[in-house]
N, C-alpha and C positions, 0 to 999 in steps of 0.2 A: 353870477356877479351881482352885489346888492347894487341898488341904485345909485346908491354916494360915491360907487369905486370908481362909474364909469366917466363923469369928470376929471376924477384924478389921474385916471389911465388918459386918457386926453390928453390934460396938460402934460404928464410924464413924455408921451410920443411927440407933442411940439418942443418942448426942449431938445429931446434926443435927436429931434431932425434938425432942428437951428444949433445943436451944437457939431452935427457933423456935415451940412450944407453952406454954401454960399448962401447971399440975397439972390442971388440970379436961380438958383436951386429949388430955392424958397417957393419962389416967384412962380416959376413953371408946376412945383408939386400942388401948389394952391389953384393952380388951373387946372388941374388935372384931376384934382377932388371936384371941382366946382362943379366941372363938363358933369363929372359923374354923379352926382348930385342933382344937376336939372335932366340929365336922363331919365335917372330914376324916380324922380317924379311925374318925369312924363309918359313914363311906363304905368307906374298908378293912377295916372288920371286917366289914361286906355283902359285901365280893368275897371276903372271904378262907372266906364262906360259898358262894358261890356265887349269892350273891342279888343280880346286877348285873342284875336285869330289873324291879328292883319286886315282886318275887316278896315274901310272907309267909316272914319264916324261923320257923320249926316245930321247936320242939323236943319229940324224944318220948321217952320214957321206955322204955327197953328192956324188957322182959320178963324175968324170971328164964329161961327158956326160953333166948331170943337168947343172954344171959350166960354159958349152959351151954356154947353152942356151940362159942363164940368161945374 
């Protein structure tokens, strides 16, 4: 798919959903992308930690010492 199509596939899929939904319909599918949406971000900002195992990520506070090093 070139890059310009996947706009138009876009708006093509929100008419097709507002022309066969409710507002109430609407309402709830736009929540439901959202959820999925800040999920999957917050699955990317896990690996972009390196915490694709379930792992605790751990934030620690350097030392002035560390700071000097560096």
């Amino acid at each position: 798919m070139k890059c310009y199509n996947f706009p138009a596939s876009v708006t093509a899929l929100a008419y097709a959903i507002a022309e066969k939904c409710n507002d109430e319909e609407i309402a709830l599918i736009i929540t439901l992308l959202s959820q999925l949406r800040d999920t999957l971000t917050s699955i990317i900002v896990c690996r972009a930690f390196g915490n694709d195992k379930n792992e605790k990520i751990v934030f620690e506070k350097k030392s002035e010492k560390d700071e000097k090093k560096e």
